[in-house]
C-alpha positions as CSV (number, residue, x, y, z in Angstrom):
1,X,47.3,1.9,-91.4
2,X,47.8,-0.9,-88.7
3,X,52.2,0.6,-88.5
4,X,50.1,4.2,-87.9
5,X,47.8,2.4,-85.1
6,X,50.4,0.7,-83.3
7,X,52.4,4.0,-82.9
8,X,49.7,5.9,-81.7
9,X,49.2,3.1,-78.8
10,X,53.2,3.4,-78.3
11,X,52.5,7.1,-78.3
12,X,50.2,7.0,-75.9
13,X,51.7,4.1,-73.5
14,X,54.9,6.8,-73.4
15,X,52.8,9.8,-72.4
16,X,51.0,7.3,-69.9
17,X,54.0,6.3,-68.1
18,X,55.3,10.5,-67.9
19,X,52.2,11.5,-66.6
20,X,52.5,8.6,-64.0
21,X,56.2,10.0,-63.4
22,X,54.8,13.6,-62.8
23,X,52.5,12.1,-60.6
24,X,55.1,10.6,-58.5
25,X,57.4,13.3,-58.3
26,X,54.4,16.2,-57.3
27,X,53.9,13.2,-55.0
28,X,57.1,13.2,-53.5
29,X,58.1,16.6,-53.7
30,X,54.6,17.6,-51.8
31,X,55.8,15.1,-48.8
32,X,59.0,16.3,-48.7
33,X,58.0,19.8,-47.6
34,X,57.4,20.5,-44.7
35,X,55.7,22.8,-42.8
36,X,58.2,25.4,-40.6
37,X,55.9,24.7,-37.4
38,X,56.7,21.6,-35.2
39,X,55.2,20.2,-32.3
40,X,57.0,19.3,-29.2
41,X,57.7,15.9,-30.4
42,X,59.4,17.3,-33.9
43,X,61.0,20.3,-32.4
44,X,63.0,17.6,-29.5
45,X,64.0,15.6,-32.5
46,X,65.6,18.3,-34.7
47,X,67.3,19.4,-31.8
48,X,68.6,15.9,-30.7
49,X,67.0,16.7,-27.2
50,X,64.7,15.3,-25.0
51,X,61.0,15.7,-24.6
52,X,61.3,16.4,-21.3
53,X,64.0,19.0,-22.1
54,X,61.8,20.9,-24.4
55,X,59.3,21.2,-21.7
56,X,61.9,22.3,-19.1
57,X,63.2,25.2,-21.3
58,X,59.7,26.4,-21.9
59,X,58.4,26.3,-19.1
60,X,61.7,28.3,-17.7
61,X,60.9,31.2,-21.1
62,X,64.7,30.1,-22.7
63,X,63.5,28.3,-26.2
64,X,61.2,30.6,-28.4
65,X,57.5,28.9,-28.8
66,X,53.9,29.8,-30.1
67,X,51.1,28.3,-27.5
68,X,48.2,27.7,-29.2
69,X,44.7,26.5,-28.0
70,X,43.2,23.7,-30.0
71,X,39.3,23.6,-30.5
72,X,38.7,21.2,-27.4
73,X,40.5,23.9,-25.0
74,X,43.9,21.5,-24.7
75,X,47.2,24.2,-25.3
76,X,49.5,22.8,-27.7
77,X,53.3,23.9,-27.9
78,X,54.6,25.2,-31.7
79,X,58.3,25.5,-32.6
80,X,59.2,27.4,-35.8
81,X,62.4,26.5,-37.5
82,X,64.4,29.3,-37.7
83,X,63.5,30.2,-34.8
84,X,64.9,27.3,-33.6
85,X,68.2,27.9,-35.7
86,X,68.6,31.2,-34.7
87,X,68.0,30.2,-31.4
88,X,70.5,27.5,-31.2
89,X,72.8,29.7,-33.0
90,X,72.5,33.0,-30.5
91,X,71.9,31.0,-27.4
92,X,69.1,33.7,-26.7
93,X,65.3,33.7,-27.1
94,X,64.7,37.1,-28.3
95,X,68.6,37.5,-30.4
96,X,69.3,40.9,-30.9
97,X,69.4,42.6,-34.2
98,X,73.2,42.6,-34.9
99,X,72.7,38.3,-34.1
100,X,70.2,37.9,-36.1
101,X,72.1,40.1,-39.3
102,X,74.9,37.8,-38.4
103,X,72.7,34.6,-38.6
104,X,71.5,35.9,-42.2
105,X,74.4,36.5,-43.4
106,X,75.4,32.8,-43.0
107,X,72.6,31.3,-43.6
């Protein structure tokens, strides 16, 4: 009875430490993805430009952006990814459609 006791705590102590494991990876794998939308300060980085860069080319219409208004009236600049990839990889804001099939079809 007591060799039937102390594998049921081992038992248990096993399924302890998966669930913890689970736990970590849902964890992990929940930070790790990320949202498509970036602010100014994200967008500059994945591009390896400046802040002030990022500002210049929107405010000149050559990056494609969303402008938003947040709830206390301030406009905030958004940057979606592939936008941003196709972007970089055209060179144009709005890419036509033959660019953008070609994008696809590499990406």
């Amino acid at each position: 009875m007591e060799h039937e006791a102390n594998r049921i705590m081992e038992m248990l102590e096993m399924m302890n430490e998966c669930q913890e494991r689970i736990e970590q990876t849902v964890t992990t794998m929940q930070q790790e993805r990320q949202s498509p939308w970036m602010k100014v300060e994200e967008a500059a980085k994945y591009l390896k430009i400046s802040v002030r860069t990022i500002y210049r080319l929107t405010s000149k219409g050559e990056i494609p952006y969303t402008q938003r208004e947040s709830e206390s009236g301030k406009s905030n600049l958004y940057f979606h990814r592939k936008q941003l990839d196709l972007w970089r990889f055209t060179g144009s804001v709005k890419p036509n459609k033959k660019q953008r099939e070609l994008y696809e079809s590499l990406v």
